[in-house]
Structure formats: C-alpha cells, structure tokens
C-alpha positions in Angstrom: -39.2 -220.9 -178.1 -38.2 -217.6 -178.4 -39.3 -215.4 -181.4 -36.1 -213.2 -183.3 -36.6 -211.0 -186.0 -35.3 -211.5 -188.8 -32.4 -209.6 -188.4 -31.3 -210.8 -185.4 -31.9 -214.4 -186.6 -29.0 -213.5 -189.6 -26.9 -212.2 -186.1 -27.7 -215.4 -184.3 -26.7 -217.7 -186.7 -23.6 -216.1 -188.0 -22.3 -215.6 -184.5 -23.6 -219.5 -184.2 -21.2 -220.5 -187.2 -18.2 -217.8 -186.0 -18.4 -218.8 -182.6 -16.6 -222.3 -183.8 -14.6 -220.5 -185.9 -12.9 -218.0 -183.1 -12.9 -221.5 -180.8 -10.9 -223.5 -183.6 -8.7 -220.1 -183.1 -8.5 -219.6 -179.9 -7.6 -224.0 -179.3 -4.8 -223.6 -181.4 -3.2 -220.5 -180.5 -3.6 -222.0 -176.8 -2.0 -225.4 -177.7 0.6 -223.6 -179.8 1.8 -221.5 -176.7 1.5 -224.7 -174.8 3.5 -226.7 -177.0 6.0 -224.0 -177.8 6.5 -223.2 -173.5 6.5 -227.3 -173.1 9.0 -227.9 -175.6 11.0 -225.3 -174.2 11.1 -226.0 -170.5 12.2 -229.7 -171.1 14.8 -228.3 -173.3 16.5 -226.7 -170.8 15.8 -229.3 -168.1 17.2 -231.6 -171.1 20.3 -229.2 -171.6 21.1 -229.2 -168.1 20.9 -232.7 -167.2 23.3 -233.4 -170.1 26.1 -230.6 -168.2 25.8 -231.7 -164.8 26.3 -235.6 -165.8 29.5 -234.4 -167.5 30.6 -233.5 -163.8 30.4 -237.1 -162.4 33.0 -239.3 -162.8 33.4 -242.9 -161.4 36.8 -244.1 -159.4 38.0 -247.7 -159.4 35.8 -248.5 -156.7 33.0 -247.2 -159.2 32.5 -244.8 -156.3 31.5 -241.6 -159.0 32.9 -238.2 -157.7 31.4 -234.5 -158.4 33.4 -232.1 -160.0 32.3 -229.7 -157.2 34.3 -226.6 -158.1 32.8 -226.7 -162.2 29.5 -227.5 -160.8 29.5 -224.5 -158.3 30.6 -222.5 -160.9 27.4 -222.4 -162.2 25.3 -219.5 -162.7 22.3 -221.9 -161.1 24.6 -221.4 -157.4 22.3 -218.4 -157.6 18.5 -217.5 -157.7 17.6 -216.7 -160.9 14.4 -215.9 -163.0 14.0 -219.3 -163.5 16.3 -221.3 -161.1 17.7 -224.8 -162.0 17.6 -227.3 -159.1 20.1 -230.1 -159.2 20.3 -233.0 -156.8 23.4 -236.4 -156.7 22.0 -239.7 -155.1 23.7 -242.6 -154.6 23.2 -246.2 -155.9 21.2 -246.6 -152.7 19.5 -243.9 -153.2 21.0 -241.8 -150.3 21.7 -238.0 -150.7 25.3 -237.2 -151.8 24.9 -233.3 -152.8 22.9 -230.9 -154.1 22.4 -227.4 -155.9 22.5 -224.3 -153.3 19.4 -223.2 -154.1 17.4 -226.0 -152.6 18.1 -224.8 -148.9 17.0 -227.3 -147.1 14.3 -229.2 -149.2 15.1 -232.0 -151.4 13.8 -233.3 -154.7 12.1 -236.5 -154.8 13.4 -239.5 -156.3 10.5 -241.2 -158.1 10.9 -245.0 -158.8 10.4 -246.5 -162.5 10.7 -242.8 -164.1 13.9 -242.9 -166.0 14.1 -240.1 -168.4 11.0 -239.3 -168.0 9.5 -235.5 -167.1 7.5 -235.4 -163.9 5.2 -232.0 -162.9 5.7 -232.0 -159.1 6.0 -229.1 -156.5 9.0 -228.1 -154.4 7.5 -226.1 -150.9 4.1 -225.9 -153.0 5.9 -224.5 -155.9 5.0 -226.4 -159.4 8.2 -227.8 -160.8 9.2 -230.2 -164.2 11.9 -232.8 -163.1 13.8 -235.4 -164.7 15.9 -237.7 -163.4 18.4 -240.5 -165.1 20.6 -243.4 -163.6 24.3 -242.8 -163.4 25.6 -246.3 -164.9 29.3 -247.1 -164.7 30.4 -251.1 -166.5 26.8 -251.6 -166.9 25.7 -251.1 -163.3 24.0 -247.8 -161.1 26.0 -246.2 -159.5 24.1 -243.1 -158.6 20.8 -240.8 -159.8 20.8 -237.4 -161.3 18.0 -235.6 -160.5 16.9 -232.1 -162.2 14.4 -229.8 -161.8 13.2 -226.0 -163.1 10.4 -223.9 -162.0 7.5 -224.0 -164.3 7.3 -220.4 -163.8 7.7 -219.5 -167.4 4.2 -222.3 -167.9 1.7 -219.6 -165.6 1.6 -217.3 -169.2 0.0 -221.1 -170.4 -2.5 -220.2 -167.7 -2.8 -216.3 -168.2 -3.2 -217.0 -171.5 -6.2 -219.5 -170.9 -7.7 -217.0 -168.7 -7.9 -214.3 -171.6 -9.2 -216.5 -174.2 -12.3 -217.9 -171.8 -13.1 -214.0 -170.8 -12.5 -212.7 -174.2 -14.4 -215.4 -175.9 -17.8 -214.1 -174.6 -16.9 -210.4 -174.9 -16.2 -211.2 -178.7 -19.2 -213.1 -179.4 -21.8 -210.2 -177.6 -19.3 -207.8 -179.8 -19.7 -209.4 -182.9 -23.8 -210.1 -182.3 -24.0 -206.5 -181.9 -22.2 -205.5 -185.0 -23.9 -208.1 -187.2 -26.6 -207.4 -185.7 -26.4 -203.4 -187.4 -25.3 -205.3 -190.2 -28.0 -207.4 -191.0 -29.8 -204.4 -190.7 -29.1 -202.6 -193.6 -28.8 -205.7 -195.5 -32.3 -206.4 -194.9 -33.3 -203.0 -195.4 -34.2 -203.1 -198.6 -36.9 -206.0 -197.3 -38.6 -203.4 -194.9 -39.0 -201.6 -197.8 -40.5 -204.2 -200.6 -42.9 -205.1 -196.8 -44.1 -201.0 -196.7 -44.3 -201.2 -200.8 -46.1 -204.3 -200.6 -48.8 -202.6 -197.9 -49.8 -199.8 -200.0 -50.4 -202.5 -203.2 -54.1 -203.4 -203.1 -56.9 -204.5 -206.2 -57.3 -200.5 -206.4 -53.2 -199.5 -206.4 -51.6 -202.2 -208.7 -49.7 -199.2 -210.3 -47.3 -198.9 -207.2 -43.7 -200.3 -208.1 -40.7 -202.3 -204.9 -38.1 -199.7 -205.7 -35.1 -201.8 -206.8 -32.0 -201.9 -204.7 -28.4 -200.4 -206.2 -26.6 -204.0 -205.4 -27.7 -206.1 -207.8 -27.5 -209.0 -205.5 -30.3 -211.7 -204.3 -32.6 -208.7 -203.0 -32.3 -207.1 -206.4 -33.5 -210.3 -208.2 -36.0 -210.6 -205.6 -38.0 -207.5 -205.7 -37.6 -207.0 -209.8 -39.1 -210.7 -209.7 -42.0 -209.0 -207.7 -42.4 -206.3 -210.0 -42.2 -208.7 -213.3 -45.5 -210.5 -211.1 -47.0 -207.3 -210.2 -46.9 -206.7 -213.9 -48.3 -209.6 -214.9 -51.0 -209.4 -212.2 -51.9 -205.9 -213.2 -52.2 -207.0 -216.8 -54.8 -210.0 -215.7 -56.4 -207.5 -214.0 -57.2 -205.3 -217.1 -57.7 -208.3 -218.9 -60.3 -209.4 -216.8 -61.9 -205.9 -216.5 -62.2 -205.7 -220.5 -63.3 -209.5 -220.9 -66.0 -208.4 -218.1 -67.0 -205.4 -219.9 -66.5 -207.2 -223.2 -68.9 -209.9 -222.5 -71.7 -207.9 -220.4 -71.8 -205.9 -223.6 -72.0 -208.6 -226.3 -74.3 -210.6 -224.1 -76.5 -208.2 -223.6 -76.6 -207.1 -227.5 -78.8 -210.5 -228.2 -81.0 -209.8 -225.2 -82.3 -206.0 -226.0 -83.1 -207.5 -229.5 -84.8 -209.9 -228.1 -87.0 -208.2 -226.0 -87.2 -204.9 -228.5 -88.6 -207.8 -230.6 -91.0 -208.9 -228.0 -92.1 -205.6 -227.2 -92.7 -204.7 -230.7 -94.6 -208.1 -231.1 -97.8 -207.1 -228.2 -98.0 -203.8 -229.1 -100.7 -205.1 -231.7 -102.3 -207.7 -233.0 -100.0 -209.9 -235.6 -100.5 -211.6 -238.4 -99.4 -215.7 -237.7 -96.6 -215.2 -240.4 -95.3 -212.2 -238.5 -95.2 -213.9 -235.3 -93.1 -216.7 -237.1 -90.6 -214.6 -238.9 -90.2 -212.9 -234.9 -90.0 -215.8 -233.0 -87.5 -217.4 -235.8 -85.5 -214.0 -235.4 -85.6 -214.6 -232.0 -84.6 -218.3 -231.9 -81.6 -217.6 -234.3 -80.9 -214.4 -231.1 -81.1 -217.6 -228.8 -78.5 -219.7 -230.7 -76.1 -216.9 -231.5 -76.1 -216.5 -227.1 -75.6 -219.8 -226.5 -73.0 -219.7 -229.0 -71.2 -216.9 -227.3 -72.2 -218.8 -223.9 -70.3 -221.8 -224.7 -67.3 -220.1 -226.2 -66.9 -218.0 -223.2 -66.7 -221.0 -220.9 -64.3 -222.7 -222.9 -62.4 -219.6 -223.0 -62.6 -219.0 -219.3 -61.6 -222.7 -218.7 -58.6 -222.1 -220.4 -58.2 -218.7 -219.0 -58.5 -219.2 -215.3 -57.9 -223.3 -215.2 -54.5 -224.8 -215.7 -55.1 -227.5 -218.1 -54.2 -230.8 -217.9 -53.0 -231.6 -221.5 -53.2 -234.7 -223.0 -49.9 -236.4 -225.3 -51.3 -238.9 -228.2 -50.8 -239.6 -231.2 -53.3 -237.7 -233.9 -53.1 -238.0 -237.9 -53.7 -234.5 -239.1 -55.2 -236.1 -242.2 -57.9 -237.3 -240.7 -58.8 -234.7 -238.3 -58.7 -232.0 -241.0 -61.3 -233.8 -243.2 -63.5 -234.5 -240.0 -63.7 -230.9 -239.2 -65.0 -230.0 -243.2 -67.4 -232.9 -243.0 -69.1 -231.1 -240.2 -69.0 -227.3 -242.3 -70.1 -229.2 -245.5 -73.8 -227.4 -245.7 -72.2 -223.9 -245.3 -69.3 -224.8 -248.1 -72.1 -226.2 -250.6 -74.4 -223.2 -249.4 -71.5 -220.5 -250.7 -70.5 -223.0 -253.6 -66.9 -222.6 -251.7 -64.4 -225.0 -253.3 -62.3 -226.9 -250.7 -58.6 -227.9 -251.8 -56.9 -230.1 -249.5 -53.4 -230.5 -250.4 -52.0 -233.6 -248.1 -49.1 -235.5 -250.3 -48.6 -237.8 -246.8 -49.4 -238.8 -243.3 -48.9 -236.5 -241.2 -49.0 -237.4 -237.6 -48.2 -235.3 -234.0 -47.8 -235.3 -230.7 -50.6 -233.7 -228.6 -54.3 -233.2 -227.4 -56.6 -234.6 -229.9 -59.7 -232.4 -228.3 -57.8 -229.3 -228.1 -56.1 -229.3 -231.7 -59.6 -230.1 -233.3 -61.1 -226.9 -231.5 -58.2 -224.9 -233.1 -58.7 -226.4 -236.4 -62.8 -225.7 -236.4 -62.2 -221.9 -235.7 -60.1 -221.6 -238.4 -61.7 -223.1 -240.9 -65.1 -221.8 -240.0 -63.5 -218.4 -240.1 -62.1 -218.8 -243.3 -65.7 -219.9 -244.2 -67.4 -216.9 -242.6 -65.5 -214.6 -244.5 -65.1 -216.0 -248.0 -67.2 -214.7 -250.7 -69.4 -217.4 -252.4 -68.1 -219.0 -254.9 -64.8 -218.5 -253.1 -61.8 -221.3 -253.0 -60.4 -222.3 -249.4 -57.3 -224.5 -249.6 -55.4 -226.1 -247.1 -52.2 -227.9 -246.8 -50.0 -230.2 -245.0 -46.3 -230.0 -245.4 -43.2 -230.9 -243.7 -39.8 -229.6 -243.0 -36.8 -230.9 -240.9 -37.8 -229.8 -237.6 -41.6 -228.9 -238.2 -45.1 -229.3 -239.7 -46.9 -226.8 -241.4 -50.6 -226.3 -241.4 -51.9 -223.7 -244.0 -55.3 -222.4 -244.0 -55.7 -219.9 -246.8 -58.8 -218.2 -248.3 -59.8 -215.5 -251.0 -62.0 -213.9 -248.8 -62.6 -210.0 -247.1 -59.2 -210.0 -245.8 -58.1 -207.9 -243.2 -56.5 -204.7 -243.0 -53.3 -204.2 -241.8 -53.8 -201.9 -238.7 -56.1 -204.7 -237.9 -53.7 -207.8 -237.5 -52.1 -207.2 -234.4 -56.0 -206.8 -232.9 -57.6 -210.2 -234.6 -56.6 -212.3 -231.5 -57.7 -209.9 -228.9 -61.2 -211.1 -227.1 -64.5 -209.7 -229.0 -62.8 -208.0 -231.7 -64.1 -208.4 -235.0 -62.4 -206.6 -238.2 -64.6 -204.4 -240.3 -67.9 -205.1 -238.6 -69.6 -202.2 -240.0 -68.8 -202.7 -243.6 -69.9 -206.6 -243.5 -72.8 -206.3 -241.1 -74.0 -209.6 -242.4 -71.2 -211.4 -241.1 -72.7 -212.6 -237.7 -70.0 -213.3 -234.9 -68.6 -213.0 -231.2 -65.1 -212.1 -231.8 -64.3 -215.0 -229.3 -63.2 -217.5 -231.9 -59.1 -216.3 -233.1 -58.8 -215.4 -228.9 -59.5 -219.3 -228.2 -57.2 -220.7 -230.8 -54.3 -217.9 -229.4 -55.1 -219.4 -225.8 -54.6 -223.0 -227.1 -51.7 -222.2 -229.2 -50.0 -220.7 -226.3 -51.4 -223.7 -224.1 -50.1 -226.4 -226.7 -46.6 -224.4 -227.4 -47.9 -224.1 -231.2 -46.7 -221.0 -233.1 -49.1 -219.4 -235.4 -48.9 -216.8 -237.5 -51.3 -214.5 -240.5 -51.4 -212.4 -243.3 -53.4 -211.2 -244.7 -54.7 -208.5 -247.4 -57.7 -206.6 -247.5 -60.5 -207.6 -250.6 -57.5 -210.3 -251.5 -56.7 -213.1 -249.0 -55.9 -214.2 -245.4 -53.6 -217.0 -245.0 -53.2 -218.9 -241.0 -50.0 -221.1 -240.9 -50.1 -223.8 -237.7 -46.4 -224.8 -236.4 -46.2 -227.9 -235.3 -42.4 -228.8 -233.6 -43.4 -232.4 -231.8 -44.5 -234.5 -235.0 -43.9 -238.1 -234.8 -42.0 -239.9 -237.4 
C-alpha cells in the first residue's frame, strides 16, 4: 500500500469521485453525437428511398419501369461529399439498373432484411443500406436497394478518440490543481501541527492561531485552544493544590516535632508529657482529617465518578447527619431548627449527597457562636427543592465569597484562630455539586449570618 499525504489523499479522492463525473460526461456527449449522426444518416437514406420508389412504375404485365430521365436527373449522377448509391433488382433478384456512381461494383441484396438498415462496405468503404420490396397487386415485383457512405459517422470515431486521450490528460490536470488546492486548504493544519510542537508542560501559554474562514478548520483549532485552556487551568490547579497541601500538611508535622523536640530537651513532669502527647494526638487527627479529605477530593478531582440514581428522603438523611454532630451542638448549646412541613424525596447518590450535607452543617457548626441558633429547611417549588442551611454565626465578608470554595482557603483565619480547619471542606461540596448538576448558592454577612441554599431539579413526586 502506498502511503499519500494528506493532501494528496483530498486530490486522490476528489479526482476518484470527478473521474465518474467527467465519464458520465464524456458517455453522453459521445452517445448524443452518435445518436444525433445515426438519426441523421438513416434520414437521408430514408428520404431517398422514398424519391427513387416514386420513379418505378408497374405496366400491365406488372413488369415496373424506371423513370430513367427523372432519376438521372439527380444530383446523386455525380460524386458528392456524401454520395447516394441506388441500385433496381428484379423479382428474381437480377440486376435491372443502377446509380452511376457505382462503376462497376454492385450493392448486395441481403435476404430477410426488409426495411431494415444494414452497415456493410462497398470496395472496403463502410456504407448504411436499406432496401424494400417493390410490390404491385400484392406481389414483388422488384427490390430497391439504397445506400450512403458513412462518411459523415468517422467524426463518431474522431470524437471517441478525443475523449479516451483527453480523459487521462484531464484527470493528471485536475490531480495537479487539487492537488495545490488541498494545499492551502490544509494549510492552516500544518500550522495548528508546528503550534502544537512548540506546546509542552513548560509552554501551555502558546495559542493555534485561528484561521480567517470560519469554516471546519476554524472550529477545529478554537476547539483546541478552548482544551488548551482548560488544560492550562488543571495545570495551575494542580500546581496550587500541590503547593496547597505540602503546605497544610506539613503545618501539623513541624508542630509536632517542635513539640517533640521541646519535650527531650529536659526532664518532664508526667502531666506535661500528657498535655504534649494529647496536643500531639489531636495534631494526628487533624492530619488524618486533612488526609482523608484530600483523597476524597482527588477521587473526585482526577476520577470520573460513577454516579449512583436512587431514591433518598431528605428528611431522613438531614436528621442522620445532626445525630452524628449532636455532642458539638449540645457542647455550644446551638439550637437546631429543622423546618420540614413534608417528605421530600430525590433523585440521586445517597453517599455523595450525605457528604455535601455533613460539610455544611459542620461548617455552620464550626462557625456559630455558642448559644447560636442553626436552622434548616425543606421547601418545594414547581420545578425544584430547596435546601436552606442558615446560621447566626462569624459570617463572611464580602471580598471573601467568591474565594470560600477555592481548595484550602479559610475566611478570617487570623481573627478566629480557634477555629481549627483545612479549608478543604466548601471545595468538596462545589466538586460534588458540579458532579451531581446541583446549584448552590451563599450569603452571607460578616458578625450576622451565612445562609447555603441546595437546588435540587430531579425530585420525585
């Protein structure tokens, strides 16, 4: 098999497909001519056999005499361009007269071939003959035979000659000049292939310059720069997660071994080395924290989920998730209102939507002030159902808001340094909002309240 570029692969196949075109063409402009010079030459053959048998006329003895002297008249007594040849049998099929211009050859008489147009040659020369019965009271009396040179039917030939030699040259022609076509159609290819080359992990900045046409190619290489985009984004993304969560992780370990180091410099008391070695055990849990909610947020990051669809009652799964924060409620004195005035059932993953309800509830937890209220509702419009989670808490400040779901970001750390966290928690219920096609949405005042709202299109009725 031989290997074509690509641009001579676009030549090859549209000089494939207009190679049947130009030979539909080329058959019917050939069987047109040889129709048209057909129809034409057994016209006249037609147009003479219907004179000359006006010439003939039968006697009593139906013995049919030639008008000699009208037939002699004739302009065919002559060699013309394209001479007529006319020949008289008798009923026994015996000579009786003939045209001049046959000298001294004869036409043949063909048996069964009344009416009918024979191709035959006269001294090697092709002629079209017809010849009828002379009938007189319903019997032959004699045979008309006529004939014309098929002189006029070589241009049916010439022409056939053109068309095979031409039919080549044209195709070669046209592969050539698609061929320079395809070229600078495709250009703009070669140049998303030399864009492409100079794109590595270290140049993601580098742009396919979009064509002028906005055809196919045009889609094609802004689709390219849309991924590129998207790729470069992941990129940073993954570069400030990385740097992110070296940094947070290795927060909990200096502590822990400044701890430790402080711990053998000296001698300790036993309650000192159980007030360190608690400190240190509450370091441990706070990385394993962060541990697990960075796997679950890589899994989600990096993996393509396979979602589950069941049916889950809100109700339910709400009241489960404060049964498992009931010592930190009762610890602050927080008051819980749970405002559900019905069932409320949806379409989803079960697992997924009770990670999105923990984090927002333990958030609205972490940051209420004690004695704080923490209320949240159910409620249901035509084409949706709203989840409210709403608390009296810290609040956040406004240039703040847009940040809250970015990875490791925690509002206002230095003013509440007793609020422990990772800053992981709002990112992973974004990720499975966007995963679960829920829309979610804050507000939020600083010292007042912060209010989450859950949208929930696919309930079930």
């Amino acid at each position: 098999m031989f290997s074509f570029s690509f641009k001579n692969r676009i030549a090859f196949n549209y000089i494939v497909s207009g190679s049947f075109l130009i030979a539909i063409v080329f058959l019917f402009i050939y069987n047109i001519v040889k129709y048209s010079v057909n129809k034409h030459i057994n016209e006249e053959i037609q147009e003479e056999l219907y004179k000359h048998l006006d010439d003939v006329s039968t006697d009593s003895n139906d013995t049919y005499l030639i008008q000699v002297d009208q037939w002699r008249a004739r302009e065919h007594n002559s060699i013309s361009v394209n001479p007529v040849f006319v020949q008289f049998y008798d009923n026994n099929k015996q000579l009786i007269d003939k045209s001049p211009n046959l000298k001294s050859s004869n036409l043949k008489l063909f048996p069964n071939s009344n009416n009918e147009f024979i191709d035959t040659k006269l001294n090697n020369i092709p002629v079209r003959q017809i010849q009828t019965t002379i009938i007189n009271n319903n019997q032959v009396v004699g045979y008309l035979v006529v004939a014309m040179s098929l002189e006029d039917f070589e241009i049916v030939q010439i022409l056939k000659n053109i068309l095979l030699i031409t039919f080549p040259l044209i195709l070669v022609l046209l592969f050539l000049i698609a061929r320079f076509f395809a070229g600078r159609s495709i250009q703009p290819v070669r140049t998303i292939i030399e864009t492409s080359s100079q794109i590595t992990k270290d140049n993601l900045q580098t742009r396919i310059p979009l064509p002028q046409n906005k055809d196919e190619l045009f889609v094609l290489s802004e689709n390219i720069n849309n991924l590129l985009d998207r790729i470069e984004n992941a990129v940073d993304r993954e570069k400030q997660f990385t740097s992110d969560a070296s940094h947070e992780l290795r927060t909990p370990l200096a502590v822990m071994k400044g701890t430790m180091e402080v711990l053998i410099r000296k001698p300790r008391t036993q309650q000192e080395y159980e007030e360190k070695i608690q400190f240190c055990i509450s370091e441990v849990d706070r990385l394993n924290h962060m541990v697990d909610q960075l796997l679950l947020l890589a899994r989600f990051e990096n993996q393509k989920q396979n979602v589950k669809q069941e049916s889950i009652y809100l109700n339910a799964l709400i009241l489960d998730n404060l049964t498992r924060f009931s010592d930190k409620t009762e610890s602050k004195k927080i008051k819980i209102i749970a405002d559900f005035t019905d069932d409320y059932y949806i379409q989803s993953d079960n697992y997924l939507v009770s990670i999105i309800f923990s984090n927002l509830i333990s958030n609205a937890i972490k940051y209420s002030h004690d004695n704080g209220e923490i209320v949240l509702q159910l409620e249901k419009t035509s084409t949706e159902i709203i989840f409210t989670v709403s608390d009296n808490g810290i609040g956040i400040s406004e240039q703040d808001l847009n940040k809250i779901f970015n990875s490791f970001y925690r509002s206002d750390v230095s003013n509440h340094p007793e609020i422990k966290g990772t800053g992981l928690g709002l990112s992973i219920v974004k990720r499975l909002c966007d995963l679960l096609n829920f829309k979610i949405e804050v507000e939020s005042k600083q010292n007042q309240r912060t209010q989450f709202r859950l949208f929930f299109s696919n309930f079930v009725t």
